[in-house]
N, CA, C and O of each residue as an XYZ file, in Angstrom:
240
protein
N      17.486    -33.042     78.729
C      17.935    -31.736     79.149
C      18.977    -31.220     78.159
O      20.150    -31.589     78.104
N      18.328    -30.234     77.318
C      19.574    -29.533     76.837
C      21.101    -29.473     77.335
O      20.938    -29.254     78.536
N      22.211    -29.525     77.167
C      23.351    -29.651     77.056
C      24.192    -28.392     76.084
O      23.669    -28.069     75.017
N      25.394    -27.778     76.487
C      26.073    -27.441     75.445
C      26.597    -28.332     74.895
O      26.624    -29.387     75.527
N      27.287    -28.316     73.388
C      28.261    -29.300     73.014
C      29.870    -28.959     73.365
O      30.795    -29.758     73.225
N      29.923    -28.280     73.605
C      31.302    -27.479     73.621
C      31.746    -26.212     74.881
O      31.002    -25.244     75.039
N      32.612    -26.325     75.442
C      32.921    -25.007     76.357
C      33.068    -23.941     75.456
O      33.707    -23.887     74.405
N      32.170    -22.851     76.197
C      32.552    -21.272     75.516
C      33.811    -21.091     75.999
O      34.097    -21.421     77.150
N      34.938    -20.393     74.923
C      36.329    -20.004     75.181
C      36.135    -18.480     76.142
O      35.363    -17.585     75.799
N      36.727    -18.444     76.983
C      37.046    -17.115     77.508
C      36.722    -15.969     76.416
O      35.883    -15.122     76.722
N      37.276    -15.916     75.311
C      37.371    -14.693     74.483
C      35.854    -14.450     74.157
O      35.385    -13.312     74.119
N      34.962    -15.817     73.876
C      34.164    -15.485     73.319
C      33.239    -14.944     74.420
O      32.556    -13.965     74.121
N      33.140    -15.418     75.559
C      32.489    -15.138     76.988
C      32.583    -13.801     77.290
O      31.592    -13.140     77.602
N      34.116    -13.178     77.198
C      34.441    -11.816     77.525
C      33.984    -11.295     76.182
O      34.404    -10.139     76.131
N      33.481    -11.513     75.327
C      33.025    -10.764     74.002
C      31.321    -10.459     74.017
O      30.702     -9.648     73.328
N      30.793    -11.430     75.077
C      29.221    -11.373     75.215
C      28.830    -10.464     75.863
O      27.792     -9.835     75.654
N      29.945    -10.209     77.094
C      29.713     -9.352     77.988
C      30.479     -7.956     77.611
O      31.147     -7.359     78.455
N      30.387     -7.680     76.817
C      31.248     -6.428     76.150
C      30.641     -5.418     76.183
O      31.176     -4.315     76.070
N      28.787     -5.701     76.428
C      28.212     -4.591     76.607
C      27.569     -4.310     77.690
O      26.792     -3.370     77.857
N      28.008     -5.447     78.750
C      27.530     -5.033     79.954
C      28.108     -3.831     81.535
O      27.954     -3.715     82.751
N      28.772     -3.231     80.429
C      29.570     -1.986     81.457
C      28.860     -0.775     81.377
O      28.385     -0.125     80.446
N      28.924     -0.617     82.817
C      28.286      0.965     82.894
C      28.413      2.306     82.388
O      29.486      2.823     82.696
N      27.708      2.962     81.764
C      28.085      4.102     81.083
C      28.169      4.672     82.067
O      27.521      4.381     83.072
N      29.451      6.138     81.940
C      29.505      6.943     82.619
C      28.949      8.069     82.974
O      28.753      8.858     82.050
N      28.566      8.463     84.247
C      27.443      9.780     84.520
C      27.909     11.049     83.255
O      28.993     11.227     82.698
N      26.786     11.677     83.135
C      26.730     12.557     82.151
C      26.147     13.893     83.061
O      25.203     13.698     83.827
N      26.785     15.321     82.934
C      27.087     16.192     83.618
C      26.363     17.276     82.859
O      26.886     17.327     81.746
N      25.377     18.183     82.961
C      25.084     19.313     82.416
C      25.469     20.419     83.126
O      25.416     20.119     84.319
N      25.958     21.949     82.927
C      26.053     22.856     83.337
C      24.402     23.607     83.747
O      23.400     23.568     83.033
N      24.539     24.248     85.080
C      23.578     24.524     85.453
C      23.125     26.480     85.443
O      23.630     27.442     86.021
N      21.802     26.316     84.354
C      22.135     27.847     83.909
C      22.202     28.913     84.712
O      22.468     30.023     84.250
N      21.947     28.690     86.138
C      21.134     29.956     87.063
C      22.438     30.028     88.036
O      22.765     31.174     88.347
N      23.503     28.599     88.742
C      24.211     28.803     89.098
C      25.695     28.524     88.378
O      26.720     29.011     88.855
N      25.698     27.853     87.414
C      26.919     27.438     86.228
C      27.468     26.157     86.976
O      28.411     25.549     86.470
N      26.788     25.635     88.421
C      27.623     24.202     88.247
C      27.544     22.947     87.564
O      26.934     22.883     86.497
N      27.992     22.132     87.970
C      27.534     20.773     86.957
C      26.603     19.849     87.721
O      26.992     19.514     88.840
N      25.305     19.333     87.249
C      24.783     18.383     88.063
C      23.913     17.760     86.887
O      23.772     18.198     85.746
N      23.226     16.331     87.613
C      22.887     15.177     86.391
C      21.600     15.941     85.747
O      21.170     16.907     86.376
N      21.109     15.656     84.815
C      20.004     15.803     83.745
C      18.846     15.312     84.294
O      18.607     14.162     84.660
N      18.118     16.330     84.320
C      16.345     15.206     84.751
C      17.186     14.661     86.481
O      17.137     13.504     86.898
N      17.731     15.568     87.056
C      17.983     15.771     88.678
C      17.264     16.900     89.105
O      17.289     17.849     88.321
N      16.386     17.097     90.545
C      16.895     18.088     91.272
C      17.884     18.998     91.838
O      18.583     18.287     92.559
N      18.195     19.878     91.875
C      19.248     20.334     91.774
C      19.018     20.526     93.812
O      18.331     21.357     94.406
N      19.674     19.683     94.250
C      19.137     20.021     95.997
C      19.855     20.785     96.866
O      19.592     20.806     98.068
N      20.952     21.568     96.254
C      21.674     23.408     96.465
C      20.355     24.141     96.618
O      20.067     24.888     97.553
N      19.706     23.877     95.734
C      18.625     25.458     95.586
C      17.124     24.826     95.295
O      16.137     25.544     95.140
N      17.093     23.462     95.247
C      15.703     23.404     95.350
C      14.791     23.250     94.136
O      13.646     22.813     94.259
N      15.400     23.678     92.760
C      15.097     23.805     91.712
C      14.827     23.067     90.395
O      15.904     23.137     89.803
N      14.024     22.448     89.682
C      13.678     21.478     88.363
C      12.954     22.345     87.627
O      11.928     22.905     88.014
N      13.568     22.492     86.367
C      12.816     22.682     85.043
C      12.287     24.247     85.125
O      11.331     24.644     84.459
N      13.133     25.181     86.147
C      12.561     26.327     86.716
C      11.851     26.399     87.347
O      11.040     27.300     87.130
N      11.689     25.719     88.289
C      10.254     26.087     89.107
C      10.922     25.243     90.908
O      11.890     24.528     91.165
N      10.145     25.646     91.497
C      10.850     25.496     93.171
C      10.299     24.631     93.409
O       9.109     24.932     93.505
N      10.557     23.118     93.668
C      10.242     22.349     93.796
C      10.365     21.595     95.351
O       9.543     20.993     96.042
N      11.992     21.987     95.555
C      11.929     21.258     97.420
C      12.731     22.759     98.291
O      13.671     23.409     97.833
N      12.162     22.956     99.355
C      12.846     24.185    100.085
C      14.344     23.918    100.114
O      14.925     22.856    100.338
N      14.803     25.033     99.857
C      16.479     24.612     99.641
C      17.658     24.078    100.906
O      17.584     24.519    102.053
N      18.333     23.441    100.633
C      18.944     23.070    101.783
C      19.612     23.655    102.614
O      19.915     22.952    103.578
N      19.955     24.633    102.631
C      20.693     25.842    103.691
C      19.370     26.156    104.533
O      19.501     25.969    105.743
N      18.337     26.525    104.175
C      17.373     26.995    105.031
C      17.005     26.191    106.274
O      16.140     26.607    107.045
């Protein structure tokens, strides 16, 4: 059975995982009402993707 030879040091452990943090949400302005909501979202205020009416809006 494989074996390490050696303990990984902390630094190097916290150095492996250096890229395992979550990027942070990314926000587009929305052209029809100017708020901010995610990219490649429904917008579910009004119902709306890519211009076109996609789910009946939620006030109704």
């Amino acid at each position: 059975m494989a074996v390490p030879k050696r303990k990984v040091s902390p630094s190097r452990r916290n150095m492996r995982r250096s890229h395992h943090a979550l990027p942070s949400n990314s926000f587009v302005e929305d052209k029809e009402t100017g708020e901010l909501k995610r990219p490649h979202h429904i917008d579910l205020k009004t119902g709306m993707y890519r211009g076109r009416q996609v789910l009946t809006p939620k006030g109704e």
